[in-house]
C-alpha positions in Angstrom: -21.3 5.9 -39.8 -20.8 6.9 -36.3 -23.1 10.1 -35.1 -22.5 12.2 -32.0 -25.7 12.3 -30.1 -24.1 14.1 -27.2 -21.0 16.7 -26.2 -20.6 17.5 -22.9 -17.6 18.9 -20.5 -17.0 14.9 -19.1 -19.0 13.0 -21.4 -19.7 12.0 -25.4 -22.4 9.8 -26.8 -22.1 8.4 -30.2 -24.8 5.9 -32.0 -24.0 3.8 -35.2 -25.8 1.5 -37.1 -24.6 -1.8 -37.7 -25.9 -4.5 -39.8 -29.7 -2.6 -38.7 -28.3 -2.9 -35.0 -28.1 0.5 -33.2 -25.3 0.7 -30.9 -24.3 3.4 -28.7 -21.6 4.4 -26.8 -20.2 6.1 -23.4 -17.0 7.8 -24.0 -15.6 9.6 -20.7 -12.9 12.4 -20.5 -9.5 10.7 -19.5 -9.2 10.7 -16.1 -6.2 9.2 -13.3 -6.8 7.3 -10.4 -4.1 7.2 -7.9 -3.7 4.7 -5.0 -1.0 5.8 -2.8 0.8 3.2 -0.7 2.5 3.1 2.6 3.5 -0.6 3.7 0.1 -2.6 3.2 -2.5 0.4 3.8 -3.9 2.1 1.0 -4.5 5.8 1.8 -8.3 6.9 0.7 -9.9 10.1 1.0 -13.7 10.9 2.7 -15.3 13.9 0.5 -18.4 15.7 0.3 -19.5 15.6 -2.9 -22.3 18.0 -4.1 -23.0 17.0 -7.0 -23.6 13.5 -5.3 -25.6 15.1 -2.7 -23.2 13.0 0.3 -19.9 11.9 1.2 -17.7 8.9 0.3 -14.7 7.4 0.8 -12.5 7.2 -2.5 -8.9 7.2 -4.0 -7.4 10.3 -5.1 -9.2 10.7 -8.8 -9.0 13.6 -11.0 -10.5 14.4 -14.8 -7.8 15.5 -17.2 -8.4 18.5 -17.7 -5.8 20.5 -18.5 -4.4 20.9 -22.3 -0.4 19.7 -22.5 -0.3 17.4 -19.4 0.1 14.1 -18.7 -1.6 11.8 -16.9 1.1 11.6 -14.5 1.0 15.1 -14.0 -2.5 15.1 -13.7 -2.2 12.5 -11.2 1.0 14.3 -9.4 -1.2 17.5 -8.9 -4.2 15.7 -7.4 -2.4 13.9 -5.2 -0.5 16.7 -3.2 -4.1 18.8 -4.1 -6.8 16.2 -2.6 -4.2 14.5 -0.2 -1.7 17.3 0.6 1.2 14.5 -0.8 4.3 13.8 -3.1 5.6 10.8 -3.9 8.9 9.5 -4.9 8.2 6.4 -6.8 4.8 6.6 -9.1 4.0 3.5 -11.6 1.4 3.2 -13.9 0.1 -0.3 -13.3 -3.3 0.3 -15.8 -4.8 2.2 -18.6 -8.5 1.7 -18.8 -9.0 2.8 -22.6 -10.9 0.8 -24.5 -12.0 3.1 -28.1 -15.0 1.4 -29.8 -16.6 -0.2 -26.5 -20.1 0.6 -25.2 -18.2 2.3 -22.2 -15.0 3.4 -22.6 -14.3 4.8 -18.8 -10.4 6.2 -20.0 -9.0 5.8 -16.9 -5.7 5.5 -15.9 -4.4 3.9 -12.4 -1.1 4.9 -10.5 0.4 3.5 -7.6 2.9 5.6 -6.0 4.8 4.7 -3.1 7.5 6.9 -0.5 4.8 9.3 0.2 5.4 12.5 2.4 3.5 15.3 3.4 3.6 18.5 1.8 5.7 21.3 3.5 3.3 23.5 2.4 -0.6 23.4 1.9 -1.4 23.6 -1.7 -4.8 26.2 -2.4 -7.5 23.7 -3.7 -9.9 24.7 -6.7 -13.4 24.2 -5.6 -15.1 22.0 -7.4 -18.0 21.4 -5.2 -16.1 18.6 -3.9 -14.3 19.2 -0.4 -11.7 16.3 1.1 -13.2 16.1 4.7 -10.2 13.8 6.3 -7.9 11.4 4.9 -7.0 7.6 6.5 -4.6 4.8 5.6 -6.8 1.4 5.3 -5.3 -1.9 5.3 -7.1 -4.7 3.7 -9.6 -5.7 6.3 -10.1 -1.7 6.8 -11.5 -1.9 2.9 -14.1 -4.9 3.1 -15.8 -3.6 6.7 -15.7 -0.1 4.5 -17.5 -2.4 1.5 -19.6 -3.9 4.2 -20.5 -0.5 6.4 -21.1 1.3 3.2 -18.3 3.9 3.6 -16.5 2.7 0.2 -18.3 2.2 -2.9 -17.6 -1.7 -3.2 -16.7 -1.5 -6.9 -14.3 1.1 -6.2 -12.6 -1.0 -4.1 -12.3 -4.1 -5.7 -10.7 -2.2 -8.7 -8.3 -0.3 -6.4 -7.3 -4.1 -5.2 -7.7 -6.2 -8.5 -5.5 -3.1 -10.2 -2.3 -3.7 -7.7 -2.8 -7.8 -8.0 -3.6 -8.3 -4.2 -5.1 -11.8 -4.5 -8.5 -11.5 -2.2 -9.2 -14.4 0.9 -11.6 -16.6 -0.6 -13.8 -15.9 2.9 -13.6 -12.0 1.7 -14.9 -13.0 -1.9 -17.9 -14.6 -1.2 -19.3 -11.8 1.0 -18.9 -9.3 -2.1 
């Protein structure tokens, strides 16, 4: 029988007992992550993060969090939210849901490419996170990011494993 241990706004914890095993699990809220595209640079975000006490360089991301959308509406919203960005072409190149696993992240990953500014500024909800700029990386841009610290290197990696980008072996080995 599978208990909940815990219930929170982003997380759940279950335990069950298996053959006098315990085994407990991570269950996140869905969530999108989008990796907008221009030619070979991937556009990623610096924000303060309060509740990370610092900065970091990321993807657009978002929780879903509001009842009766998609994740592509989720991931629509943040993008022209965090990024101040539409896109014409979105595709949905992974969905991280695994139900039953010891973590089960629920992610989902967009690419979206023909990206243009905003005519207007959307109003952005504070969340205790604020975008501080935003910059299009190429490849080498990411693994001196990896290497200064700026990107969180298993952030990264995803962003490029998730849109098949086959890594130099001289990168790999570094990592």
């Amino acid at each position: 029988m599978i208990e909940k241990k815990y219930q929170g706004n982003y997380i759940t914890v279950t335990k069950e007992v298996i053959d006098g095993h315990i085994f407990e699990c991570m269950s996140l809220r869905a969530g999108v992550q989008v990796i907008p595209l221009r030619g070979q640079k991937i556009l990623l975000i610096n924000e303060s993060r309060v509740h990370e006490h610092g900065c970091r360089c990321n993807i657009v991301s978002s929780w879903c969090d509001k009842q009766g959308r998609t994740t592509l509406d989720h991931a629509t919203e943040k993008l022209a939210e965090e990024a101040g960005l539409v896109a014409a072409d979105w595709e949905e190149i992974y969905n991280n849901n695994h139900p039953g696993a010891i973590l089960n992240a629920r992610t989902t990953f967009f690419v979206c490419r023909n990206v243009s500014e905003l005519s207007l500024k959307l109003v952005k909800p504070d969340h205790g996170c604020e975008v501080l700029e935003q910059k299009w990386f190429t490849l080498d841009d990411v693994f001196q990011g990896i290497h200064g610290g700026l990107i969180w290197p298993d952030n990264a990696i995803n962003y490029l494993h998730r849109l098949g980008l086959n890594l130099p072996l001289s990168k790999q080995k570094n990592l």
